[in-house]
VOPAGU-2260 file (C-alpha; in pm, 1 decimal, decimal comma):
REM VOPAGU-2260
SITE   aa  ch    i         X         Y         Z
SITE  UNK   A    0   -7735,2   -4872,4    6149,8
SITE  UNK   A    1   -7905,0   -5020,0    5876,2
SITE  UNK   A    2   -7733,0   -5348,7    5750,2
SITE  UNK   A    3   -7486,4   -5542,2    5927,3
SITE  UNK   A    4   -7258,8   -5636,9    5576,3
SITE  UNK   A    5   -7259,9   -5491,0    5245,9
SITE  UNK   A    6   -7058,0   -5645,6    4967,4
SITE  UNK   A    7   -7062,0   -5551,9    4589,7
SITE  UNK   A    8   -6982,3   -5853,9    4382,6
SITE  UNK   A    9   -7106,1   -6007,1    4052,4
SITE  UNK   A   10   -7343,6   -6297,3    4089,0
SITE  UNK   A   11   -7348,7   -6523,6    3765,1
SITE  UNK   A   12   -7556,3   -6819,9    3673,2
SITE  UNK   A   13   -7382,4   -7162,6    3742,8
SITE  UNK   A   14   -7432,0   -7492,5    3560,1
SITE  UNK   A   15   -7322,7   -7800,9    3706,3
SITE  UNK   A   16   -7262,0   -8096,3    3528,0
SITE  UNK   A   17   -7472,7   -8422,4    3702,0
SITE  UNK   A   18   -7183,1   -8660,0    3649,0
SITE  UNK   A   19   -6835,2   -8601,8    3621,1
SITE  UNK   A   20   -6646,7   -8622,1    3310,3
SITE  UNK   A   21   -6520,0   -8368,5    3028,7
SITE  UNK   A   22   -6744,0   -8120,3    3017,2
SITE  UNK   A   23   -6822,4   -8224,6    2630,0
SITE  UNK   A   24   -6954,0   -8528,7    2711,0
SITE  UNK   A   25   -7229,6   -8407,6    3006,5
SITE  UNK   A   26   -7554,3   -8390,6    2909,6
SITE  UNK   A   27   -7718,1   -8307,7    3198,2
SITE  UNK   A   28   -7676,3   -7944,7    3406,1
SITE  UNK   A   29   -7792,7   -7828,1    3737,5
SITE  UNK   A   30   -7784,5   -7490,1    3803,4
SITE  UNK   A   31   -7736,0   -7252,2    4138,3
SITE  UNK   A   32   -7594,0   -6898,7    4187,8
SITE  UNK   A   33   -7253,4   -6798,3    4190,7
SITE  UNK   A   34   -6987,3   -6530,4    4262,2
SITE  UNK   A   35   -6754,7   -6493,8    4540,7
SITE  UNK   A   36   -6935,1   -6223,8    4734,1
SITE  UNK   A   37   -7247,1   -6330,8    4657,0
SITE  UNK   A   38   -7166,9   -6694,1    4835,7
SITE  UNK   A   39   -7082,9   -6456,2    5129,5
SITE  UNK   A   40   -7408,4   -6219,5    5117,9
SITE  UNK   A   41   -7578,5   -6600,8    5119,4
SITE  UNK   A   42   -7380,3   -6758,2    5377,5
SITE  UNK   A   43   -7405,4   -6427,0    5635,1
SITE  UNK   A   44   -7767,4   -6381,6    5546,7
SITE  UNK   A   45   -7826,1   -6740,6    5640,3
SITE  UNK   A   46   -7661,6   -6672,3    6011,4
SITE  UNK   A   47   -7931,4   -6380,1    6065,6
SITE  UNK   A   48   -7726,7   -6098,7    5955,6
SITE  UNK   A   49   -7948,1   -5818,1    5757,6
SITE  UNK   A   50   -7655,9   -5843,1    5446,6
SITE  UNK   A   51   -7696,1   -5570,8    5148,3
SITE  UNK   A   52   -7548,1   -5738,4    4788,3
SITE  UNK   A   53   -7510,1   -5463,1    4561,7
SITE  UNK   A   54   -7441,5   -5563,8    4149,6
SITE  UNK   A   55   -7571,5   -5518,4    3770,4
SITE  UNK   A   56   -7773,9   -5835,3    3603,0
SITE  UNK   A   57   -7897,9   -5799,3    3265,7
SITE  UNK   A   58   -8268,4   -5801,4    3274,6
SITE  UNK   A   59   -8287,9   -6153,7    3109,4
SITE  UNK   A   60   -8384,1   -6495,9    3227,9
SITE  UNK   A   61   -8048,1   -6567,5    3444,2
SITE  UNK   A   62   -8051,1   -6231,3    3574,4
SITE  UNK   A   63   -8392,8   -6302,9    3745,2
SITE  UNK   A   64   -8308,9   -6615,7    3886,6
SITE  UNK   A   65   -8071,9   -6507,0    4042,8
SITE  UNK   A   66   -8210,4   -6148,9    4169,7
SITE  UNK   A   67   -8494,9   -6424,9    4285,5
SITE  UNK   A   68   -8254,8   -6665,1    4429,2
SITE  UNK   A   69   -8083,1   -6435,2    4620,5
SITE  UNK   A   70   -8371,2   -6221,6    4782,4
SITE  UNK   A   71   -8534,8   -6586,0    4856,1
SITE  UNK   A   72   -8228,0   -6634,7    5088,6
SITE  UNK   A   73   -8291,3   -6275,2    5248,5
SITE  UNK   A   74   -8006,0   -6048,8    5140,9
SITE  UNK   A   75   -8143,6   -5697,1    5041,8
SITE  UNK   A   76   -8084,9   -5692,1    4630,3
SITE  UNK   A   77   -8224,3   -5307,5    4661,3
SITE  UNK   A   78   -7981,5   -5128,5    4498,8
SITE  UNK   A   79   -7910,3   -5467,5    4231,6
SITE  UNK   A   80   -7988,2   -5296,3    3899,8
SITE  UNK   A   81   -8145,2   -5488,3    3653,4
SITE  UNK   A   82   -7965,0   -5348,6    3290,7
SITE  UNK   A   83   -8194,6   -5385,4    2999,3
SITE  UNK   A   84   -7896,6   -5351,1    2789,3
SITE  UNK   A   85   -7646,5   -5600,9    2923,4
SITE  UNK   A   86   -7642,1   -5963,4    2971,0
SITE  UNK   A   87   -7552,0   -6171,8    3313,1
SITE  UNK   A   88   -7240,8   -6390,2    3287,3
SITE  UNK   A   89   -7267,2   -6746,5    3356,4
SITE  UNK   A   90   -7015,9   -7047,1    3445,3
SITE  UNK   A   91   -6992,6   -7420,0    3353,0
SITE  UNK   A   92   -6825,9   -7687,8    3607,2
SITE  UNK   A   93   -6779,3   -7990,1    3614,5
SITE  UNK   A   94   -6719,1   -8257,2    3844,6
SITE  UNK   A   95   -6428,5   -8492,7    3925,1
SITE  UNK   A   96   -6452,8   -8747,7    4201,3
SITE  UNK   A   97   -6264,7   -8799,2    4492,6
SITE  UNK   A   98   -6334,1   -8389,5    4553,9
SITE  UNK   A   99   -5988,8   -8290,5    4312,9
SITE  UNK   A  100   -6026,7   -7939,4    4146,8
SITE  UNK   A  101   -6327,9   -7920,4    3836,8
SITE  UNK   A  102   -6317,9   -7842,8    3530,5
SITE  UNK   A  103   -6443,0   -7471,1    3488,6
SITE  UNK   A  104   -6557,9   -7243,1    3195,1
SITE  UNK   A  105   -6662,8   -6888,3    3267,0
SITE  UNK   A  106   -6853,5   -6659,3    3009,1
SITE  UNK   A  107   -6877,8   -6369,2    3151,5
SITE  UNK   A  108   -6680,7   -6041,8    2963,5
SITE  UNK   A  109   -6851,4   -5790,5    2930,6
SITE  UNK   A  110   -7126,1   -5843,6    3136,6
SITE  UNK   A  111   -7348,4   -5652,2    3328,3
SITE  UNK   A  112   -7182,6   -5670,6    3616,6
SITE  UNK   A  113   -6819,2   -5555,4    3472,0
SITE  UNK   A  114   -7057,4   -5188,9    3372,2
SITE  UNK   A  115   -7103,4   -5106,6    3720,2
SITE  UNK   A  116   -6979,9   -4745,6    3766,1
SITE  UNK   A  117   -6807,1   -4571,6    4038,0
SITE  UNK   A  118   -7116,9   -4315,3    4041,1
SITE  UNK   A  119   -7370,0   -4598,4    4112,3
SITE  UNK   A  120   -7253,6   -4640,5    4451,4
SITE  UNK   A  121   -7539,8   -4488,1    4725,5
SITE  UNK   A  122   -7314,5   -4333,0    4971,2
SITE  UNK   A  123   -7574,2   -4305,4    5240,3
SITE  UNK   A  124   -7722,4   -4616,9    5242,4
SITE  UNK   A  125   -7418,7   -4792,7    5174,5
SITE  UNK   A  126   -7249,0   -4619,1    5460,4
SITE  UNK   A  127   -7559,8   -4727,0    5754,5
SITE  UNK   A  128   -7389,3   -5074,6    5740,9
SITE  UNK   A  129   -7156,9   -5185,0    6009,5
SITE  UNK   A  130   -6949,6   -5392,9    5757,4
SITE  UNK   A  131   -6796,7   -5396,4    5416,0
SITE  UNK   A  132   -6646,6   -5687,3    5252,2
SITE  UNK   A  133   -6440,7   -5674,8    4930,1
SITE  UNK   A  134   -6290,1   -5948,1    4730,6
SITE  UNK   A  135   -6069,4   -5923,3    4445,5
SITE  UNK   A  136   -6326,0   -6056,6    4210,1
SITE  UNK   A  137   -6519,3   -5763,1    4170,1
SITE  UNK   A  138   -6230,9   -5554,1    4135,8
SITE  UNK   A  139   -6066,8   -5734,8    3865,0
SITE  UNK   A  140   -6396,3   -5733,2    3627,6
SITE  UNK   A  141   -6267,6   -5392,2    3463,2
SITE  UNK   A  142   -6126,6   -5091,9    3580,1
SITE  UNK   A  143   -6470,2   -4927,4    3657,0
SITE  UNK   A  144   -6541,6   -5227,5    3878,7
SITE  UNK   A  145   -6170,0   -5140,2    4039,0
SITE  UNK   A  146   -6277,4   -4734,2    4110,8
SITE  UNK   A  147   -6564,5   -4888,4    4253,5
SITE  UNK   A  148   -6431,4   -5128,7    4527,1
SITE  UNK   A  149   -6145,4   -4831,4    4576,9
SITE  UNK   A  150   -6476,8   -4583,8    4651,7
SITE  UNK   A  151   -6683,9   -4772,5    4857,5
SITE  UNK   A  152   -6409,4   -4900,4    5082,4
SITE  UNK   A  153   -6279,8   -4524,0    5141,4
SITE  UNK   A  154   -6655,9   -4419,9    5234,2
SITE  UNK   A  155   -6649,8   -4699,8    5465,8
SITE  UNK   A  156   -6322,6   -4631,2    5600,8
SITE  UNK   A  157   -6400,9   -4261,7    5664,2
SITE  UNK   A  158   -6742,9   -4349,1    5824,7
SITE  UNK   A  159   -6543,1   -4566,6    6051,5
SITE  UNK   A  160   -6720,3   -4856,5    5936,6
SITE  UNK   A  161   -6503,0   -5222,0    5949,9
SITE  UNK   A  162   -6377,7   -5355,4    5610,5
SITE  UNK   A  163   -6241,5   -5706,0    5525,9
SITE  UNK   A  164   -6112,5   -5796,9    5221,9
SITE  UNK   A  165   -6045,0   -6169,4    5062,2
SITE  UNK   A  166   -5803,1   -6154,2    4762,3
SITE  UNK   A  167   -5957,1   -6440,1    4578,0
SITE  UNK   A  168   -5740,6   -6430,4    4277,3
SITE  UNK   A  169   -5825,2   -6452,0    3927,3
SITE  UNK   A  170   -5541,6   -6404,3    3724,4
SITE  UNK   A  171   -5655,8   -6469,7    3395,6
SITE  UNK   A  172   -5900,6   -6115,8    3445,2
SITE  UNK   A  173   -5575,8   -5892,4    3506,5
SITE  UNK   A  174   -5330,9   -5761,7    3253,0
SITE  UNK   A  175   -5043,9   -5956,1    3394,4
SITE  UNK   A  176   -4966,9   -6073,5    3788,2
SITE  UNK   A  177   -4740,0   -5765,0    3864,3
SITE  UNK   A  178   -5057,4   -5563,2    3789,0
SITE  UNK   A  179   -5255,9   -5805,4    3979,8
SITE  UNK   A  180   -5041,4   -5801,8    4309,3
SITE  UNK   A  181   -5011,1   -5373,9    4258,8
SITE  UNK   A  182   -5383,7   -5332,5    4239,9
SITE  UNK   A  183   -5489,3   -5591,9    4499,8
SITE  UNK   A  184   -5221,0   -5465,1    4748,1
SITE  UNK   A  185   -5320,8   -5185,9    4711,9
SITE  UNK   A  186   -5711,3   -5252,1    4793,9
SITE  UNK   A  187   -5603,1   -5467,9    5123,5
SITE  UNK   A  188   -5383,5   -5137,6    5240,4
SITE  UNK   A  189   -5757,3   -4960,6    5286,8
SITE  UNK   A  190   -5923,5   -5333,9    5485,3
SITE  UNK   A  191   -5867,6   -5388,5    5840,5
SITE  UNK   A  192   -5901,2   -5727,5    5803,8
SITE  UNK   A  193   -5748,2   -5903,9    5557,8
SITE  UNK   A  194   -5817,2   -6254,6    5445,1
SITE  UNK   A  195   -5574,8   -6426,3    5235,7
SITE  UNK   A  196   -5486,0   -6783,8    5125,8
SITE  UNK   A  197   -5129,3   -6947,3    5185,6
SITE  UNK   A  198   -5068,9   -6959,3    4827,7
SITE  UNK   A  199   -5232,4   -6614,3    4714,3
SITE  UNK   A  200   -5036,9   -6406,1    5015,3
SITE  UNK   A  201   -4712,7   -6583,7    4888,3
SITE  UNK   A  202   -4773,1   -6456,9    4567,5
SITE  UNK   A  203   -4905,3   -6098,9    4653,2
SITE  UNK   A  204   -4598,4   -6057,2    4913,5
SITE  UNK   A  205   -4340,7   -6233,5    4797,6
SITE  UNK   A  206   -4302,7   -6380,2    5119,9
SITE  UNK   A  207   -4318,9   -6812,5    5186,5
SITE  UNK   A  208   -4423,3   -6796,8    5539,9
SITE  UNK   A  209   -4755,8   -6718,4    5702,1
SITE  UNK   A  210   -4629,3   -6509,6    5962,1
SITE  UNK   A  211   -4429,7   -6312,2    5698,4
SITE  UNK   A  212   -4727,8   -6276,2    5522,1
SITE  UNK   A  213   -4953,3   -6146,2    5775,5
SITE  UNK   A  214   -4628,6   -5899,7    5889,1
SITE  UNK   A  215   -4713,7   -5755,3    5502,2
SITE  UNK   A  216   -4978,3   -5641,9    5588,5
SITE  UNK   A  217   -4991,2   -5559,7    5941,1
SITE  UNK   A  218   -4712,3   -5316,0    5780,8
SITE  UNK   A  219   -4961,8   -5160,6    5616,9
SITE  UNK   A  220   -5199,3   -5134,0    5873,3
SITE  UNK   A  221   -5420,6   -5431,0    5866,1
SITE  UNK   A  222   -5545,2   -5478,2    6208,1
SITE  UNK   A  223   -5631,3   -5832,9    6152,0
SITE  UNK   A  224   -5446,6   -6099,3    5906,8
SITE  UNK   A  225   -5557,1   -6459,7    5868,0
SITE  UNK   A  226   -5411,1   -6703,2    5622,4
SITE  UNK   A  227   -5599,9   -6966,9    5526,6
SITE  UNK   A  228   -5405,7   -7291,6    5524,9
SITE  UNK   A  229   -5643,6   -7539,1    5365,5
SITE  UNK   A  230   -5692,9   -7897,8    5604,8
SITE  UNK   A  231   -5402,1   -7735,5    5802,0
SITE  UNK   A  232   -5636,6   -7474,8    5919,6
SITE  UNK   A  233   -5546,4   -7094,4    5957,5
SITE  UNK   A  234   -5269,4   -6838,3    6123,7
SITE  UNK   A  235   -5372,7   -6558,4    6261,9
SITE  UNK   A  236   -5189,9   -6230,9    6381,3
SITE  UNK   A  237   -5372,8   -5898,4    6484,2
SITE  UNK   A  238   -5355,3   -5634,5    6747,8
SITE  UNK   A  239   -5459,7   -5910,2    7019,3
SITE  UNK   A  240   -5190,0   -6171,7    6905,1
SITE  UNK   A  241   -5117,1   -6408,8    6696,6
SITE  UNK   A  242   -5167,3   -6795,1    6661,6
SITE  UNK   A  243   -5274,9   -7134,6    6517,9
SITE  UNK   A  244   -5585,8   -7309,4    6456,7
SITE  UNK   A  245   -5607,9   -7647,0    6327,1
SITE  UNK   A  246   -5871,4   -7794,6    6050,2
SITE  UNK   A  247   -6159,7   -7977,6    6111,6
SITE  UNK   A  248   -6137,4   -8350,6    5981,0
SITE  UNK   A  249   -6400,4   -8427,5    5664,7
SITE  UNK   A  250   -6554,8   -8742,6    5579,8
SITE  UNK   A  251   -6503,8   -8675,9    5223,2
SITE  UNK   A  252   -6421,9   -8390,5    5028,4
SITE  UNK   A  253   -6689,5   -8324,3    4720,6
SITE  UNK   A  254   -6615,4   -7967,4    4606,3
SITE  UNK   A  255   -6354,9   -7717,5    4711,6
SITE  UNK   A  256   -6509,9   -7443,2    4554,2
SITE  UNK   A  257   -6630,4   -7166,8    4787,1
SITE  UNK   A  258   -6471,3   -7279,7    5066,4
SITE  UNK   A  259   -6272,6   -6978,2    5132,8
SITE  UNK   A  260   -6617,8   -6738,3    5142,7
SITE  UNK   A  261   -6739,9   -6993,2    5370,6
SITE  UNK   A  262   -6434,3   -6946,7    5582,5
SITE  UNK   A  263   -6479,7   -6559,9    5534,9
SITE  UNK   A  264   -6856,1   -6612,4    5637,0
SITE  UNK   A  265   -6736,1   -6790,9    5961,0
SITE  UNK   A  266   -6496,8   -6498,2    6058,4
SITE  UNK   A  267   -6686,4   -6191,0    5988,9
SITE  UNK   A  268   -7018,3   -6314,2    6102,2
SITE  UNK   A  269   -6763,5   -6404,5    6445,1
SITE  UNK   A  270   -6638,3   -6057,9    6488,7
SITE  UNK   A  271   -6891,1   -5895,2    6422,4
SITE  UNK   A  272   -7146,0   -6133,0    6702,1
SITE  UNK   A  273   -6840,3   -6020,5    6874,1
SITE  UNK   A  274   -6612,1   -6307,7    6957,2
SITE  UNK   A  275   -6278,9   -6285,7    6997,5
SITE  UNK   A  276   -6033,0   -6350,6    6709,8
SITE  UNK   A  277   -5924,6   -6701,9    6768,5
SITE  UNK   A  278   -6314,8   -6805,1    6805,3
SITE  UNK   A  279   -6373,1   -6608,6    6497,9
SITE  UNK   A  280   -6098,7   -6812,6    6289,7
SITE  UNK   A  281   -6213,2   -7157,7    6409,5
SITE  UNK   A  282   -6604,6   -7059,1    6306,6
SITE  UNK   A  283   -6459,8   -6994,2    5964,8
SITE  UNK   A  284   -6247,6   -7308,7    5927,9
SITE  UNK   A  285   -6575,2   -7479,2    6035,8
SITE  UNK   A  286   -6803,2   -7357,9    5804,9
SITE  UNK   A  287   -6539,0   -7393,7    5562,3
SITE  UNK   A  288   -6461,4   -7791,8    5633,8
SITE  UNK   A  289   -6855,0   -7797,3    5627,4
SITE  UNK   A  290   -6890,7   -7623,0    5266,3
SITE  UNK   A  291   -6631,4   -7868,7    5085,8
SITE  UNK   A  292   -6869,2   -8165,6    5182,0
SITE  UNK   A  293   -7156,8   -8005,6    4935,3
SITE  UNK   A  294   -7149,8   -7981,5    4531,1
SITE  UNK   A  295   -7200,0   -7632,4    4442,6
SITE  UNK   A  296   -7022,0   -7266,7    4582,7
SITE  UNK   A  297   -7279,2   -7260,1    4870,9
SITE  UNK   A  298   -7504,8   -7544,8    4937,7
SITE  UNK   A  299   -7292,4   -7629,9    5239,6
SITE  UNK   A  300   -7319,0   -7287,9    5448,6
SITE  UNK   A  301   -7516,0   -7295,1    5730,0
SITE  UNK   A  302   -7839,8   -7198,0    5928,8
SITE  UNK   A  303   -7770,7   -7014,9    6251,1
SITE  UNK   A  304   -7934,0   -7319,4    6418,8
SITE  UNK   A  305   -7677,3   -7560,6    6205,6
SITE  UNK   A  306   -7381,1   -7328,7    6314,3
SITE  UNK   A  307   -7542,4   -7330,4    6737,7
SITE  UNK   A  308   -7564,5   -7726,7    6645,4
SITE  UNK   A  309   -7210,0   -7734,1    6579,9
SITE  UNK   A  310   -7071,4   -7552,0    6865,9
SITE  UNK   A  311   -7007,3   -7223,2    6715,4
């Protein structure tokens, strides 16, 4: 084996505003990566893990920051290409205080990222890592973006390799939500575990509870469900049980953004150091409590030393 995790994701250039207020009226900008799976490659890389991140940047300014930034952090941007032709997205947020939800712009159609092509994938180096993880980011990009995720998790699934896969829904990047809950159900059918919020399961299933959630997809042959509950915690149900585990208390909440592929960071880097499910759920509400107390999608994720420091 090669690489513990793999995850193909776009990364874009973030810009956040210095003091809160409409976005119009900030002068000042700091920036930092971000992307859904690329928080993740960060966060697991972080924890030890030898984590692959596989993308298109345009071969401008932002696109080698972040090819920079994220090979500082030691996740192997090998098979990153750099696209002389395209140009890397980028995002604007702003800040609110007392932690509520930011103001956010994206600019990022038709970037380089949304080219990637089913054919890019490298099926044997892709296929020496122990792990995939999927989100339904990536997929929603384009529909070339969609054949890819669909690709690389059926050459994972055939090499026997384990797959999880976060919804993280974006609904203004699909045709309408019926398309939306089609496409992404139909991604989380090929992931054996699946990683949904309360409010995204209830609207991919159509069911209110989170144990009718997680019996969705256990349906469907998800060997491991866990629905993230915000402060309340999680609920899990796999092939070893099922059960509850609480939040952790925070001091203050600064930013809720990326606290879900903190969570995910807690739970795969857990099963796959090979503790048991319930362990594996509080390590991700952990590192997800921590993540919320930090501006930015991952300035909060921790060192392995950080994450021994805290118990976990």
């Amino acid at each position: 084996m090669g690489l513990d995790v793999v995850t193909f994701g776009e990364a874009m250039q973030m810009f956040v505003a210095e003091r809160p207020g409409a976005l119009e009226d900030v002068k000042s900008f700091s920036k930092c990566p971000a992307g859904a799976e690329t928080n993740v490659a960060i966060g697991l890389a972080r924890l030890g893990m030898a984590v692959g991140w596989v993308s298109r940047l345009g071969a401008d300014s932002m696109g080698r920051y972040l090819l920079q930034t994220m090979e500082r952090e030691g996740v192997d941007c090998s098979h990153v290409n750099c696209d002389q032709q395209q140009r890397t997205g980028f995002m604007i947020k702003g800040r609110v205080d007392g932690g509520g939800d930011p103001p956010i712009e994206y600019h990022r159609k038709g970037s380089a990222a949304s080219q990637f092509q089913p054919g890019d994938i490298d099926d044997s180096w892709l296929t020496t890592a122990r792990h995939l993880h999927a989100t339904g980011v990536f997929a929603a990009l384009s529909p070339n973006c969609f054949a890819t995720a669909q690709r690389s998790m059926e050459l994972m699934r055939t090499a026997g390799r384990s797959i999880s896969f976060d919804p993280n829904l974006r609904p203004s990047l699909w045709a309408s939500p019926s398309i939306m809950r089609e496409k992404l159900n139909q991604l989380a059918e090929q992931a054996d575990w699946v990683l949904p919020g309360i409010e995204e399961g209830r609207l991919l299933t159509g069911s209110d509870e989170a144990e009718g959630i997680a019996r969705f997809y256990r349906d469907r042959g998800a060997k491991l469900v866990v629905i993230k509950l915000g402060p309340q915690g999680a609920y899990y149900e796999g092939d070893s049980g099922s059960g509850h585990v609480p939040g952790f208390s925070v001091p203050e909440v600064v930013d809720t953004v990326g606290a879900g592929d903190g969570f995910a960071v807690g739970v795969i880097s857990a099963l796959l150091d090979g503790l048991d499910v319930k362990g594996a759920v509080r390590r991700g509400a952990w590192i997800g409590a921590r993540q919320v107390q930090y501006l930015g999608d991952s300035e909060g994720l921790p060192t392995r030393a950080q994450l021994e420091d805290g118990g976990f």
